[in-house]
N, C-alpha and C positions, 0 to 999 in steps of 0.2 A: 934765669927763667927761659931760656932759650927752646927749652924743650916745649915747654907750653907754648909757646908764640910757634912754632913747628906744628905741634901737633893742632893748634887753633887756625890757624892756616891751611890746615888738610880740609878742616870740615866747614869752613866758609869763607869766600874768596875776599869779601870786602872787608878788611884786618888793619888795625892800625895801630897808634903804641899806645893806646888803651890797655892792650896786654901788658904791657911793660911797667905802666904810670898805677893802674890800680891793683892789679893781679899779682906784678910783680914782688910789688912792696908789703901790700897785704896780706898775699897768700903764705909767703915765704914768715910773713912775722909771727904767723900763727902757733910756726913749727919751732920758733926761737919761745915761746910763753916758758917761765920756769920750772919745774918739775917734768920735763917729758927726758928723761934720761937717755930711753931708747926711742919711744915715739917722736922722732924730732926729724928734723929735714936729713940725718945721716940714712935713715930707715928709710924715705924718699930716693931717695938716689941711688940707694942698692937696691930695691924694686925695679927701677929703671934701668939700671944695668943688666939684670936680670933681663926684664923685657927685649933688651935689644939682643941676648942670644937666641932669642923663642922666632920661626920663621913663620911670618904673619902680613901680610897684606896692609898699604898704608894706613889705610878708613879704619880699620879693626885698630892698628896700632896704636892709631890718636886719639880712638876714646878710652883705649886704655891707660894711654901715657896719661889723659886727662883723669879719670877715674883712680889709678895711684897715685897721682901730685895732692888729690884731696881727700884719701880715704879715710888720713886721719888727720885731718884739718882741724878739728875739733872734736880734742878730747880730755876727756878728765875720769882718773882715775879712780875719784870720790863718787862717780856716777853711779847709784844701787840697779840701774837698768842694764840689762845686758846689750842690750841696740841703741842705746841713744845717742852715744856719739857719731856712730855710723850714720843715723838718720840726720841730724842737723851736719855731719858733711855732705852728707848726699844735695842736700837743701842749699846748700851755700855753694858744691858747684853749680847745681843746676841754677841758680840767680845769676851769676859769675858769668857762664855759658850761655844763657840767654841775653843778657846782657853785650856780648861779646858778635852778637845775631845767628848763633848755632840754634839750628830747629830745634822744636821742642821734642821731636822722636827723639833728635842724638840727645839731646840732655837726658832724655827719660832713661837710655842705654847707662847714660855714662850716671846716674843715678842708681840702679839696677847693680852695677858694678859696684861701686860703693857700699851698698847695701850687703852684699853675701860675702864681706868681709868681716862679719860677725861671726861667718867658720859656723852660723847655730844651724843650716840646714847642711845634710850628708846623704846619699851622694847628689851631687846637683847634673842639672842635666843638657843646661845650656854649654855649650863649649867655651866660648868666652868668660863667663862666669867662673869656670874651673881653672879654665888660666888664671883668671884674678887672684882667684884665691891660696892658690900654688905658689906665684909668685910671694904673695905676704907671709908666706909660711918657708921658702927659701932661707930665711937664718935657721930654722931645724938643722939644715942639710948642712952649713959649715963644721969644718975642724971644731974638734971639741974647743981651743980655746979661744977661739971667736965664740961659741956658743954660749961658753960660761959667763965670756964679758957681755951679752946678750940678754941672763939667767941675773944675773948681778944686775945689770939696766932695771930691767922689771922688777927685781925686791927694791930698787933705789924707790922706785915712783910710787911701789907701794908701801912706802917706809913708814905712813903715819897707821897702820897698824900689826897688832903684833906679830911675833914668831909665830906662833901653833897656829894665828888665822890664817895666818900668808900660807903656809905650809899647806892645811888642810883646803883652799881654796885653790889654792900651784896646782896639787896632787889632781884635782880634778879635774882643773884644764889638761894638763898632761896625759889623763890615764879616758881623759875621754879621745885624745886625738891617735893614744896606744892601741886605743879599740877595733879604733876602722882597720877593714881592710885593706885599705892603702890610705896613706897619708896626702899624697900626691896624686892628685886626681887624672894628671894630664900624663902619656908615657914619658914625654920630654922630660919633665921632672920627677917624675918616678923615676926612670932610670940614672939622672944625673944624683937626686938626691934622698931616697929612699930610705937606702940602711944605713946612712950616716946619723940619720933623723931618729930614726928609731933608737940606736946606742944612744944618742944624745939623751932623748926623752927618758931610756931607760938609766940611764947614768944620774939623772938627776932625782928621778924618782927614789933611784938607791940611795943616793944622799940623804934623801929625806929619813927614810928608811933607818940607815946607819945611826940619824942624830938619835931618832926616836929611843932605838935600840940603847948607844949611852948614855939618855938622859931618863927615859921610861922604864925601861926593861931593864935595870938593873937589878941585878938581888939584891932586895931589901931584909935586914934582922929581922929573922922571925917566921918569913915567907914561905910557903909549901911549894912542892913542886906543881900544884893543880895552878896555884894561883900566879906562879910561871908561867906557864902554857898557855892562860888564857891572857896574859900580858903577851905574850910574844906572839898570839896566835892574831890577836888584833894587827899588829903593826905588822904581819907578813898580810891580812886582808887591805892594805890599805894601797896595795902596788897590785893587787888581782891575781891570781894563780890561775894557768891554764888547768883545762882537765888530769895531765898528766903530773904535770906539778904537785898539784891540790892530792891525789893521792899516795904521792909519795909523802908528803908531807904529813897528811893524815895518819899513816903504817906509822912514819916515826912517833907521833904525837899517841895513838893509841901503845906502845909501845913502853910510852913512860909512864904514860896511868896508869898501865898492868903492872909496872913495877911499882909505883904507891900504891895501887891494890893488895898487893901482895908481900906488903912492907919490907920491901928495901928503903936501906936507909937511906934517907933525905939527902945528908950530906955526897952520898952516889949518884943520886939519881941528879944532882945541881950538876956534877961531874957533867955529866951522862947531856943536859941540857946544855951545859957552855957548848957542847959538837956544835949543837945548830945556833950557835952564836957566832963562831966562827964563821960561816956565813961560806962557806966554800960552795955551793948552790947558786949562792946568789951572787958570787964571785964568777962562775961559770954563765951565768943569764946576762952579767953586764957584760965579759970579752964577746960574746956568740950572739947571744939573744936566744941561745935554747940551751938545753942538758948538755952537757959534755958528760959522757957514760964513765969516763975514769974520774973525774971527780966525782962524780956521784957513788959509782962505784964504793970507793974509798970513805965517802960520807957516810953510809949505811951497815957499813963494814965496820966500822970503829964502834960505832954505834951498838949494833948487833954483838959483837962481841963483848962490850963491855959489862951489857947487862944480861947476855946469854947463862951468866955462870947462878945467877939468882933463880931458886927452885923456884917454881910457877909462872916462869915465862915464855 
């Protein structure tokens, strides 16, 4: 806990091993409670580390150091509130910190910090603030298989409910931080870790994607090709298609209802639908994060040709 006795020593001079005797043992046990797989004192320490590349000024440094040793000091997974945990760590430093005789300004700061690690406001405007949250958000930006063992952590903790919930609640945290226009609020980490973050998010979302595709969207005996398409058309809405995406994807999908319009046979047109199962699109959006024109190319081309040869299309 050396870091804390550091940074509590930046912001008030009369310090003794109070830090050590109740903070140290305390604070630390909180991050030891059973179920925090990822939330646990290793996710402390790699913020920290983090922090010590960011170039910043002592006083700033130490309510930050102090505001990541407890931002998730308490937490629980089973929690149906989106801020709760955030706010009783916010509450437990600032006891901690007054107690320790840090003014009640810096608590309120280092409270503040705690708090917009709930990621629920975007963009924030404080500068401090954006650090914080940059930082908590730095496992994005690792090698994919730091991130998986990361992706892995968080289904561990959410393990007492099922697949489709975890999935459908994952996709959303994911695809709401896919949205922003920068993930990384601050240039420092934007620059360091941007588009590693992004492939990650998207890589895992494909996953999703993928399972859905083997286990949902399988053809089932019996099945038209309409009721194809509105199975496959869901699970490609559930990862977002840009403008340009969405109508390309549209042309194909109009493309095979003209062909059941105009009775090609079923067993063609399943043909015709396995192309976009094949996923070479979406194979092209996980290497890049956009169109590759020769796969697509190539995608629409097979496509096109196959059901070119049926009179009324």
């Amino acid at each position: 806990m050396s870091n804390l006795k550091k940074a509590a020593q930046e912001l008030v001079t009369d310090i003794n091993d109070r830090v050590n005797t109740l903070l140290g043992r305390h604070l630390k046990g909180l991050y030891t409670l059973p179920k925090r797989a990822y939330h646990n004192w290793g996710h402390v320490e790699h913020c920290l580390k983090e922090l010590e590349s960011y170039p910043i000024d002592k006083t700033k440094a130490a309510l930050l150091t102090i505001a990541l040793m407890y931002h998730d000091a308490i937490y629980d997974p089973h929690d149906p509130y989106g801020q709760y945990h955030e706010y009783l760590s916010s509450l437990r430093a600032e006891q901690d910190m007054l107690f320790l005789g840090i003014s009640e300004e810096k608590c309120a700061v280092i409270a503040r910090l705690i708090l917009c690690t709930s990621h629920a406001k975007y963009p924030l405007k404080d500068p401090d603030e954006r650090l914080m949250c940059d930082i908590d958000l730095t496992i994005f930006g690792q090698p994919w298989e730091k991130y998986q063992e990361y992706a892995d952590a968080i289904r561990q903790e959410y393990s007492f409910v099922s697949d489709q919930e975890y999935a459908t609640g994952r996709k959303k945290v994911l695809s709401k931080f896919m949205e922003r226009p920068r993930i990384f609020q601050t240039d420092f980490f934007y620059d360091k870790y941007e588009a590693q973050a992004r492939a990650n998010l998207l890589k895992e979302l494909n996953g999703f994607l993928s399972h859905e595709r083997a286990t949902k969207e399988r053809p089932v005996e019996g099945s038209t090709i309409i009721e194809d398409l509105k199975r496959l058309d869901a699970a490609w809405g559930t990862i977002g298609l840009s403008r340009p995406e969405y109508l390309i994807w549209k042309r194909i999908k109009a493309s095979l209802l003209e062909g059941s319009k105009y009775g090609v046979p079923q067993e063609n047109l399943q043909k015709a639908l396995t192309l976009l199962r094949r996923g070479e699109l979406l194979k092209s959006l996980s290497d890049t994060g956009s169109i590759q024109r020769p796969f697509l190319d190539k995608w629409l081309s097979d496509v096109a040709s196959f059901l070119s040869s049926y009179e009324g299309i």
